[in-house]
ZASELO-789950 format. One record per residue (C-alpha): residue number from 1; residue in one letter; x, z, y. Coordinates in pm, 1 decimal. Layout:
   n res        u        w        v
 NUM   A        X        Z        Y
...
***
This chain:
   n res        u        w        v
   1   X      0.0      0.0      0.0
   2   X    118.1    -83.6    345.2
   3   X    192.7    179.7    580.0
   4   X    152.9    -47.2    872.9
   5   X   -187.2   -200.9   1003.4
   6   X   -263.5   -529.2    911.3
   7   X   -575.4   -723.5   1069.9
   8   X   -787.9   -957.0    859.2
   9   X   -938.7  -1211.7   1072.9
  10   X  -1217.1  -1317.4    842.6
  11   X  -1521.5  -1106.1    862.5
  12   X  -1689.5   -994.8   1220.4
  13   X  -1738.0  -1201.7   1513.4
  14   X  -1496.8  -1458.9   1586.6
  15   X  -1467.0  -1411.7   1978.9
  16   X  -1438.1   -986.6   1916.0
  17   X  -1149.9  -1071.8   1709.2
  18   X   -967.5  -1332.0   1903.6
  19   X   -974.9  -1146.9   2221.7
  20   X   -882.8   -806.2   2035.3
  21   X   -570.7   -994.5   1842.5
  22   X   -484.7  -1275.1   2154.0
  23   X   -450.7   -963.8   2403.1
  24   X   -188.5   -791.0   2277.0
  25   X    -24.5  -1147.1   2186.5
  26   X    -81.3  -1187.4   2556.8
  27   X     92.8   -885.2   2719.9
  28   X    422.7   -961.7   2474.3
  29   X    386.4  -1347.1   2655.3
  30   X    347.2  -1196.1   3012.3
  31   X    673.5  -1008.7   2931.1
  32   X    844.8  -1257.2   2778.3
  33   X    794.7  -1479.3   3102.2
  34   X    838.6  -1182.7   3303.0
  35   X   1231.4  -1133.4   3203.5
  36   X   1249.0  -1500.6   3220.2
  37   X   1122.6  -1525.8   3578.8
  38   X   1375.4  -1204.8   3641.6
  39   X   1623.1  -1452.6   3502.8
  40   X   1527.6  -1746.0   3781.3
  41   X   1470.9  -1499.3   4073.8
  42   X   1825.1  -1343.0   3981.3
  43   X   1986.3  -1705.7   3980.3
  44   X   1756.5  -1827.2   4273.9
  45   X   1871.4  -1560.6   4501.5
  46   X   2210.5  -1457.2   4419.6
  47   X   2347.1  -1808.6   4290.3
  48   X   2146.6  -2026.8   4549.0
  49   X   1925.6  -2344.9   4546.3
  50   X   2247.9  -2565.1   4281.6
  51   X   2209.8  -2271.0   4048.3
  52   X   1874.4  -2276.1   4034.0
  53   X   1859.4  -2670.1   3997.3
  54   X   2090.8  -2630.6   3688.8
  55   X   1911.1  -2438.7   3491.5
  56   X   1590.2  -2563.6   3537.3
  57   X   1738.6  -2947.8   3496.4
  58   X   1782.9  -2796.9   3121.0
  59   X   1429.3  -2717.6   3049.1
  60   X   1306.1  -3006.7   2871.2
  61   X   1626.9  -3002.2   2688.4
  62   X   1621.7  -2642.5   2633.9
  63   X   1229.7  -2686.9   2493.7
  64   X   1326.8  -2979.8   2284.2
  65   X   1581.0  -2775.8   2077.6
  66   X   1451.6  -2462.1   2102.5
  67   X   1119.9  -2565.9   2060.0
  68   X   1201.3  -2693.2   1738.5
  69   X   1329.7  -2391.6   1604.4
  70   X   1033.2  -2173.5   1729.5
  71   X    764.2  -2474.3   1593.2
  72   X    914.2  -2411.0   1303.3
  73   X    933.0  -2050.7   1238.8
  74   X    561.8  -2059.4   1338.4
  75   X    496.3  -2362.2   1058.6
  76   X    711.7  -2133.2    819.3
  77   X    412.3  -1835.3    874.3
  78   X     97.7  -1997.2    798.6
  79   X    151.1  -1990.6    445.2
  80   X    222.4  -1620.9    444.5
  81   X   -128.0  -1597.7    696.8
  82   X   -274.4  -1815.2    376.6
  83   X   -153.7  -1611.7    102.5
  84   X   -297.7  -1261.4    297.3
  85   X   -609.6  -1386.1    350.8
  86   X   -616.6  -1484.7    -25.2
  87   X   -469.4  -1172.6    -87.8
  88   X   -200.9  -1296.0   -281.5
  89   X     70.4  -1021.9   -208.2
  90   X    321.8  -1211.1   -467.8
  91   X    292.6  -1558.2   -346.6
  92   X    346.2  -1408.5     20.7
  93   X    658.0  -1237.2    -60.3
  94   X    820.7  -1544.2   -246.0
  95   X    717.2  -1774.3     73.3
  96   X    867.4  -1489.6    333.6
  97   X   1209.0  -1486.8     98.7
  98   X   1277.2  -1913.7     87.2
  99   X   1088.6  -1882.6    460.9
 100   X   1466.0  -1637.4    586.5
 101   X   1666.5  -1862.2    370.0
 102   X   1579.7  -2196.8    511.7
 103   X   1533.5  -2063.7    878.1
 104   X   1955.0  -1960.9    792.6
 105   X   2061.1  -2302.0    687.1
 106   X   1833.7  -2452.8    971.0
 107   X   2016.0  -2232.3   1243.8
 108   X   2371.6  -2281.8   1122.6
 109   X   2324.9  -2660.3   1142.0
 110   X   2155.7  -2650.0   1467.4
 111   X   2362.7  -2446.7   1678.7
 112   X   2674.0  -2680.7   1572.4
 113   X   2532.1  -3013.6   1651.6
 114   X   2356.3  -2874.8   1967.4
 115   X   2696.9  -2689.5   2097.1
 116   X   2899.2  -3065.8   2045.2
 117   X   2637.6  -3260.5   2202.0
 118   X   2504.8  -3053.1   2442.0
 119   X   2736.4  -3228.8   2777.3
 120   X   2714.0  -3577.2   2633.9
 121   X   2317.8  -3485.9   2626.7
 122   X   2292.3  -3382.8   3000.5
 123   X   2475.2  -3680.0   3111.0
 124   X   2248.8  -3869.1   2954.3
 125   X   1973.5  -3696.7   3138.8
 126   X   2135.2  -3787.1   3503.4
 127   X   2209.3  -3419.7   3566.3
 128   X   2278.1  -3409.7   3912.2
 129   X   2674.3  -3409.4   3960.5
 130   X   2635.5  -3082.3   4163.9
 131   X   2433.5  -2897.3   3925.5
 132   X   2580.5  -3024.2   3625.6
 133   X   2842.5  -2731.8   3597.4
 134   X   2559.9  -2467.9   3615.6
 135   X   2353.4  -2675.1   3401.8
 136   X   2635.1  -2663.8   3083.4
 137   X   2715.6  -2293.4   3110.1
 138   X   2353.9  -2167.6   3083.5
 139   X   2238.2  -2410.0   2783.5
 140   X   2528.2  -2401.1   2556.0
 141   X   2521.3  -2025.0   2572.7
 142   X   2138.7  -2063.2   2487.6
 143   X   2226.2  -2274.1   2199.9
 144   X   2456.8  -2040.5   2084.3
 145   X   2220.5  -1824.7   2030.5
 146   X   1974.2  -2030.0   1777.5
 147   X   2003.1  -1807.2   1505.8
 148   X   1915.3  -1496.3   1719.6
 149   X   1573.5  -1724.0   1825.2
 150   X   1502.5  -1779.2   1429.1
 151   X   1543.5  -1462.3   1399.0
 152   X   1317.1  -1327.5   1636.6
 153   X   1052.8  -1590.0   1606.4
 154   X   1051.8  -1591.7   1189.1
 155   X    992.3  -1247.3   1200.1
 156   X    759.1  -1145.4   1461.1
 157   X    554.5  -1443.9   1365.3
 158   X    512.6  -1328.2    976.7
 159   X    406.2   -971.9   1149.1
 160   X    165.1  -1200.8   1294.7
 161   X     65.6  -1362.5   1020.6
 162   X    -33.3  -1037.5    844.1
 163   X   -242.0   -943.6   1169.6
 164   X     14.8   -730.6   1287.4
 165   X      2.3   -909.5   1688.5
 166   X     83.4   -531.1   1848.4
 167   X    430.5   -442.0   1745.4
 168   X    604.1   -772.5   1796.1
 169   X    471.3   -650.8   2191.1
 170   X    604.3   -370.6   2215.0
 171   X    946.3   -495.7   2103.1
 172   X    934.6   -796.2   2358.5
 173   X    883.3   -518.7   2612.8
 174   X   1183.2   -324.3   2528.6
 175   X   1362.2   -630.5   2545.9
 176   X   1213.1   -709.8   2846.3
 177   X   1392.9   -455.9   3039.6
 178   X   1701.5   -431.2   2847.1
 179   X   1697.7   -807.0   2967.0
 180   X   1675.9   -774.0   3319.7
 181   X   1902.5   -484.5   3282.7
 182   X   2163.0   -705.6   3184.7
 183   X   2096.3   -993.4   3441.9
 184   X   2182.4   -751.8   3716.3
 185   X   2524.6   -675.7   3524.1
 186   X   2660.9  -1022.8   3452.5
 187   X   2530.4  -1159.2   3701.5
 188   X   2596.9   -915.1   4002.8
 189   X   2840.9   -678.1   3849.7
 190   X   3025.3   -890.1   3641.3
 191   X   3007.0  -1221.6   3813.3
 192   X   2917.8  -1496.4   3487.6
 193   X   2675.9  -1665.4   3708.1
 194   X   2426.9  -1803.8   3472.2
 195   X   2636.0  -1810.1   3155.8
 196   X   2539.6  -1445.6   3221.0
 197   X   2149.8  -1503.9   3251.9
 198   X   2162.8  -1734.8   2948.4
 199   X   2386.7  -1390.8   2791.3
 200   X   2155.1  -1180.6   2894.9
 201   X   1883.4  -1330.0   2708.9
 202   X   2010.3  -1413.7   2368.6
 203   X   2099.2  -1052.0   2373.6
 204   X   1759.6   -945.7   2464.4
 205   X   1616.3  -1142.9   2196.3
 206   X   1871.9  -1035.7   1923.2
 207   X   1791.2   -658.6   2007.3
 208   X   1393.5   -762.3   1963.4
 209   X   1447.1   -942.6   1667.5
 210   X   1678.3   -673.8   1532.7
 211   X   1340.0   -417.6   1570.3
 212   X   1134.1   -644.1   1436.9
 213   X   1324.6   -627.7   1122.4
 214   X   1383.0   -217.8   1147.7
 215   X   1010.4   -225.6   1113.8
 216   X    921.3   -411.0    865.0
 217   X   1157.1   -262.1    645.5
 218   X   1025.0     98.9    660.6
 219   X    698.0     40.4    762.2
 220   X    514.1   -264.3    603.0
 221   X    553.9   -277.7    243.5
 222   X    387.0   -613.8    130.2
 223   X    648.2   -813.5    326.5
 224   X    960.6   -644.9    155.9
 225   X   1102.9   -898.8    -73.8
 226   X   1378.2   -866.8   -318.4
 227   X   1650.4  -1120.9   -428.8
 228   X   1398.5  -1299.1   -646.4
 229   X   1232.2  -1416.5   -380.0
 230   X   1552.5  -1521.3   -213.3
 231   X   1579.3  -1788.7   -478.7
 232   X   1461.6  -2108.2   -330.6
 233   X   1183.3  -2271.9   -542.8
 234   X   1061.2  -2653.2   -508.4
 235   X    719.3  -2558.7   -482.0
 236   X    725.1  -2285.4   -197.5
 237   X    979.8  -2510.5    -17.8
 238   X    821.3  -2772.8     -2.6
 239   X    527.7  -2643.8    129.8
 240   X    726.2  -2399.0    407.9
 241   X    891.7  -2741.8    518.5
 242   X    538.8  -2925.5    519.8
 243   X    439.4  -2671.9    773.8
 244   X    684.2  -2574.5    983.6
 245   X    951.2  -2931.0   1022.3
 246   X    617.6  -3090.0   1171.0
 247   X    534.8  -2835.1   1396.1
 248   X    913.3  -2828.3   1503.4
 249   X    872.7  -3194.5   1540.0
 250   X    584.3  -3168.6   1738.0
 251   X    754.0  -2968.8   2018.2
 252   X   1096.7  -3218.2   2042.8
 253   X    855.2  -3512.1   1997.0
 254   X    615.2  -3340.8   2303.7
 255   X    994.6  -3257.8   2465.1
 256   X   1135.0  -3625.2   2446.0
 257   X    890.6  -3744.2   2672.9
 258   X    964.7  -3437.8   2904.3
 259   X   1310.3  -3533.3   2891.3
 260   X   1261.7  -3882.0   2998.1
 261   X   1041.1  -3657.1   3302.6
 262   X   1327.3  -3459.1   3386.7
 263   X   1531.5  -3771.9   3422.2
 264   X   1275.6  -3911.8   3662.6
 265   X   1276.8  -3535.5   3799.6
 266   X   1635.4  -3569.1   3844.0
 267   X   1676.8  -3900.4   4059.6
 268   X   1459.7  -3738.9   4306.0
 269   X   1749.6  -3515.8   4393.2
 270   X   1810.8  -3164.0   4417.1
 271   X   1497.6  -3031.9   4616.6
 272   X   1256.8  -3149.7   4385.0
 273   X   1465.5  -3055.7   4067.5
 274   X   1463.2  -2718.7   4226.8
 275   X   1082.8  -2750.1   4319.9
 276   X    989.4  -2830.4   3980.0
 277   X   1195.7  -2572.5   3860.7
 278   X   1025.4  -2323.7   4026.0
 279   X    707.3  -2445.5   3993.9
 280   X    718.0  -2463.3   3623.6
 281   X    859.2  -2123.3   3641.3
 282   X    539.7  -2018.6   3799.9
 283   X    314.8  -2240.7   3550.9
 284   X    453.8  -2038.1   3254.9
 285   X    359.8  -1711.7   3340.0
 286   X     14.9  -1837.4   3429.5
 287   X     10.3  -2057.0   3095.0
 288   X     62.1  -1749.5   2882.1
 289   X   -315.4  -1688.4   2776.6
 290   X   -367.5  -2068.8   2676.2
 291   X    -37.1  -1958.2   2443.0
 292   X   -179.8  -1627.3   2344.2
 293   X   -463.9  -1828.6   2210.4
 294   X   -316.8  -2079.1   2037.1
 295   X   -115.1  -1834.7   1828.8
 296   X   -457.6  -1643.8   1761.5
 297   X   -606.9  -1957.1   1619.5
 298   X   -305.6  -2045.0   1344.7
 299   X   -362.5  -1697.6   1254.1
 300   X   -663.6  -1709.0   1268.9
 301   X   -724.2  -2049.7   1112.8
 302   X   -454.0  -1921.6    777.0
 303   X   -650.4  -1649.9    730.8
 304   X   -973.0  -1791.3    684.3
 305   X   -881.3  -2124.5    516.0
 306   X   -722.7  -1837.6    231.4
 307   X  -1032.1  -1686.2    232.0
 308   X  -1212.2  -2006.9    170.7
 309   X  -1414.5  -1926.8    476.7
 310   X  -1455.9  -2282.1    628.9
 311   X  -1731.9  -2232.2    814.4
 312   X  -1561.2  -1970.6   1037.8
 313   X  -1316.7  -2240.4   1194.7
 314   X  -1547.7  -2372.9   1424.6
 315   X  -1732.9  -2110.6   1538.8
 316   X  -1381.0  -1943.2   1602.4
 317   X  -1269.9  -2227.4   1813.5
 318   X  -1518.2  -2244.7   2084.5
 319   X  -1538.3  -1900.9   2082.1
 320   X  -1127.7  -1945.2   2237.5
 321   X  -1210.0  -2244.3   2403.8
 322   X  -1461.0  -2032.3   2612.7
 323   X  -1234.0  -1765.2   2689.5
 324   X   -986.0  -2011.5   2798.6
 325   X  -1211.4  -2223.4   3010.5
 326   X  -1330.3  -1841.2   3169.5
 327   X   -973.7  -1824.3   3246.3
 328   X   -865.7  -2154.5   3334.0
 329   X  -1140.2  -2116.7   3654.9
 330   X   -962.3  -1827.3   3749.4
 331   X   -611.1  -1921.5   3745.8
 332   X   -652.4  -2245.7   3926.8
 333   X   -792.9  -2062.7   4235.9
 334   X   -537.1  -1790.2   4245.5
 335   X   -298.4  -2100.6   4245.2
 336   X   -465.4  -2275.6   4485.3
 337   X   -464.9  -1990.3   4758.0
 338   X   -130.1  -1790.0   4638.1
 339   X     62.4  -2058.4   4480.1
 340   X    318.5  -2110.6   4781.2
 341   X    373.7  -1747.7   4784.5
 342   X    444.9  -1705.0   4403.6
 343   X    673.4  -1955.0   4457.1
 344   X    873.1  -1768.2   4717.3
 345   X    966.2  -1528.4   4431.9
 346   X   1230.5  -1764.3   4372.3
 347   X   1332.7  -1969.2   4661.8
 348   X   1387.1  -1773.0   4991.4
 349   X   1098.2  -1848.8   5273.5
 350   X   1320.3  -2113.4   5454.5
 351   X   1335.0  -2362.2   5158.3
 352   X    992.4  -2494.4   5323.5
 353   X   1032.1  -2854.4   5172.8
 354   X   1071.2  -2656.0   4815.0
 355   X    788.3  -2470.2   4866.7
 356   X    570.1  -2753.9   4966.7
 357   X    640.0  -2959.4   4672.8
 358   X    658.9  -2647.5   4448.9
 359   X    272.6  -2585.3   4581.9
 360   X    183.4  -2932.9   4546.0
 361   X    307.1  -2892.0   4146.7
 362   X    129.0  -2582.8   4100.4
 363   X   -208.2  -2705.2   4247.4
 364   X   -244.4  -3076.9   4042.8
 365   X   -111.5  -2868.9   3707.6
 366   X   -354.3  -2587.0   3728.7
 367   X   -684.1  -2833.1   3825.7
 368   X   -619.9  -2989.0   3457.3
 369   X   -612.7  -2601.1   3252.0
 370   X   -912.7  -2661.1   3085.8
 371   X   -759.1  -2936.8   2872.8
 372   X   -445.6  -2758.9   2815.7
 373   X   -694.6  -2478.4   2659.7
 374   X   -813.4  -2702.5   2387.0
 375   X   -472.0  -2860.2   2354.7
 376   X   -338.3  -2486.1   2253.4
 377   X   -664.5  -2395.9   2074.8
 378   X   -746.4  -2661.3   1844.1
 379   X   -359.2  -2781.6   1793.2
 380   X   -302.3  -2461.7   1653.3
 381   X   -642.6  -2378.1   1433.7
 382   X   -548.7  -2751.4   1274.9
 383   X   -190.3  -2647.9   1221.6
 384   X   -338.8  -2276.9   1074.4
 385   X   -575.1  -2488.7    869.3
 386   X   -255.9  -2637.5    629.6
 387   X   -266.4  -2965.4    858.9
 388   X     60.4  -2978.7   1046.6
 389   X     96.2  -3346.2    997.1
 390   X   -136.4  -3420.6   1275.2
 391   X     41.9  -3175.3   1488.4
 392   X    310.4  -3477.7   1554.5
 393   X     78.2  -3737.4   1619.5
 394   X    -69.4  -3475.5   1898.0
 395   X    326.2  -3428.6   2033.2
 396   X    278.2  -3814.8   2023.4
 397   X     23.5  -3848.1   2243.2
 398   X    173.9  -3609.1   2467.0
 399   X    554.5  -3777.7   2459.8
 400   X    332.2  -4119.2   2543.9
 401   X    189.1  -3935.1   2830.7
 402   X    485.3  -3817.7   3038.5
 403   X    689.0  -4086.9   2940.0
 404   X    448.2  -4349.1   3124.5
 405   X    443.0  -4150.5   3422.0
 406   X    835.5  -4139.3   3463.1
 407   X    831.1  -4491.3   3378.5
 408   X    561.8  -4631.5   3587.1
 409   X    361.4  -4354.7   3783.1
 410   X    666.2  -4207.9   3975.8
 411   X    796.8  -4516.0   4102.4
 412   X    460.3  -4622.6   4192.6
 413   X    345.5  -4307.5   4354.9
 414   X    648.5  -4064.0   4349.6
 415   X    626.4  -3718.7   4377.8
 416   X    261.3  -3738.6   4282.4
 417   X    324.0  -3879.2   3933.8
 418   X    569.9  -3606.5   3886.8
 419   X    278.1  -3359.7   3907.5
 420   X     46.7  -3623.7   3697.1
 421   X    244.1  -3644.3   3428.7
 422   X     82.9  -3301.1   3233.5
 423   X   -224.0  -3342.9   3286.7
 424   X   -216.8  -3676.2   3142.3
 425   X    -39.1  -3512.5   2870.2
 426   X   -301.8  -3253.2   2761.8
 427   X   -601.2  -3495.7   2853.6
 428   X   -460.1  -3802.9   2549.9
 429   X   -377.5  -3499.2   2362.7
 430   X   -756.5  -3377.7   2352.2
 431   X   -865.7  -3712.1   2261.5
 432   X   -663.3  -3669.5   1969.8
 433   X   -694.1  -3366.1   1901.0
 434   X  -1110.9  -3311.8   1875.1
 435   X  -1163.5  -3608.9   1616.6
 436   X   -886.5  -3458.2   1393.2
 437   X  -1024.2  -3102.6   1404.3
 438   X  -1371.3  -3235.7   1251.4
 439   X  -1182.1  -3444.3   1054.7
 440   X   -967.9  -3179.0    887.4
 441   X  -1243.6  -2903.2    830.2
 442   X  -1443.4  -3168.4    653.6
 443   X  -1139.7  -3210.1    397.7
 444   X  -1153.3  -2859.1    323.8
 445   X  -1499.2  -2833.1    296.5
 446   X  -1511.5  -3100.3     34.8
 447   X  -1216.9  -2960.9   -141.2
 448   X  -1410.7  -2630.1   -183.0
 449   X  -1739.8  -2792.4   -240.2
 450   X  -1602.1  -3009.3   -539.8
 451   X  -1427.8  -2632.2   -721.0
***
């Protein structure tokens, strides 16, 4: 018997459940983008405007790498969500065991092709020349640290995945701190500039991922494993790899065309590199519930396809997509009227041109939420579901997107296709997205119908 809660998602009302297992997933998110907006304020106003520009000219980069990793740690969990709500305690372990062995081998060969290539990959990107120092010393420290974000991310997502959403929280808010703790000393103190931010939070995330793994071992007993379930078996890898490599796909296939952004982002020089920047910086934070309940709904969607409860899928994802949309009203009018001062968290109050634009950003990006919503909600109930296939074609749709409007709506219309290119990006994403849902629980209703 397990000494720490677990949370079945598949009896009670759907929305009850959501909200009571997305909120806590939500505070850990706030957190999470709350050291990382310590991180940009840090850089913004102690390292200046070319600081700034450098490490946000990584961020599609950054997202296409690290993205993969964390697409695929969450793909690695949804058979473990399957096996709990099937209550197969056995078949769980075995997947959790292969699940820490692949995410080793993964990490190892990630962090040394993305260390070699890292330079040769900013070139590529037209880095500014005068950010491009800043730039390399914050992401190769970042990709350094890939095992530390498999670790984190494998781990707090199987906690997850057993309805556990609270303590992964309170370890992100530890870190948190310890984070910001340790901007101010390399940074400040020390002097790294932001090899010291980048530092700072790889650290952060290895002491999280470090007490994510001090739990589970003396405190939830159906995920300890022994070397048995070490042993890497066709069957459960296969399965682990035809969940989680397309879900890692779908983030560097949805990053590619936010690469080919950032270049566009990057010929505009460094005011709008830093606007966007700090814009997106903004957008994150405010983008955290859409996040909160897409997680819910793999979770959510794992636990009830194990349970054979079909039905349940549906039901459970308008009752998110209402809670988003609730939400998605909100945020856009805090944005519209505050905007321009959440952006001065980062740039100081004469950087009026970066302000402007950063506003502009914040405005056109926050009118479109409501898509985004379903983009998190019913992306991640299909993926939950044992569908992670479609999750590419959906990063697809989205690397289509943005890649027309750095190709043909920023030189048309410039700055304005900049803040287009999202929105365009969740909308063809939707129109995936909806037909595939219907398409998917139909499958499984069949497949349960016919024994």
């Amino acid at each position: 018997m397990q000494k720490a809660a677990t949370k079945d998602l598949t009896n009670g009302s759907p929305m009850k459940l959501i909200l009571g297992f997305a909120v806590p997933m939500l505070m850990g998110m706030l957190f999470q983008q709350f050291y990382n907006v310590v991180d940009t304020m840090i850089v913004g106003k102690f390292l200046g405007k070319y600081a700034l520009a450098g490490v946000g000219s990584t961020g599609s980069i950054n997202f296409m790498i690290i993205g993969f990793c964390m697409g695929v740690s969450a793909g690695f969990s949804i058979p473990i969500a399957q096996t709990f709500g099937a209550r197969d305690f056995n078949g769980l372990k075995r997947y959790l065991g292969n699940a820490i062995v692949l995410c080793s081998i993964l990490a190892v060969i990630m962090t040394f092709l993305s260390t070699i290539f890292c330079k040769k990959i900013l070139i590529l990107m037209n880095t500014p020349d005068e950010v491009m120092e800043h730039a390399y010393g914050y992401i190769v420290v970042i990709f350094i640290g890939i095992p530390v974000i498999y670790m984190y991310n494998l781990l707090s997502g199987v906690l997850r995945a057993v309805g556990d959403s609270k303590h992964p929280v309170m370890f992100l808010v530890i870190a948190s701190f310890i984070n910001i703790g340790l901007d101010l000393l390399f940074i400040i103190v020390f002097g790294l500039g932001v090899t010291g931010a980048a530092l700072a939070t790889v650290l952060s995330q290895l002491i999280s991922g470090i007490m994510c793994l001090v739990f589970i071992v003396k405190s939830v007993d159906i995920l300890h494993i022994t070397k048995r379930d070490l042993t890497l078996e066709r069957h459960h890898v296969f399965k682990l790899f035809n969940m989680g490599i397309p879900m890692g796909l779908q983030y560097s296939i949805t990053a590619i065309g936010s690469v080919l952004l950032q270049v566009a982002v990057n010929s505009q020089g460094a005011d709008i590199v830093a606007a966007v920047t700090t814009a997106g910086k903004v957008g994150m934070f405010f983008c955290c519930p859409f996040d909160a309940l897409g997680s819910t709904m793999s979770t959510y969607g794992g636990q009830n396809v194990g349970a054979g409860k079909i039905d349940r899928l549906s039901k459970g994802m308008w009752a998110a997509g209402i809670l988003g949309c609730i939400y998605s009203v909100i945020a856009f009018g805090v944005l519209y009227f505050f905007g321009r001062y959440f952006a001065m968290l980062f740039m100081s109050a004469g950087e009026s041109a970066v302000l402007d634009y950063a506003h502009t950003y914040l405005i056109w990006n926050s009118l479109f939420y409501i898509p985004l919503v379903f983009v998190n909600v019913v992306r991640f109930l299909i993926q939950g579901m044992g569908f992670s296939m479609l999750a590419i074609l959906a990063g697809v749709c989205e690397m289509i997107a943005r890649a027309a409007a750095s190709l043909f709506l920023v030189p048309l219309i410039g700055y304005t296709g900049i803040c287009l290119a999202s929105p365009l990006a969740w909308i063809l994403a939707d129109v995936f997205l909806f037909p595939a849902f219907y398409y998917t629980r139909n499958i499984l209703r069949g497949k349960i119908s016919n024994g």
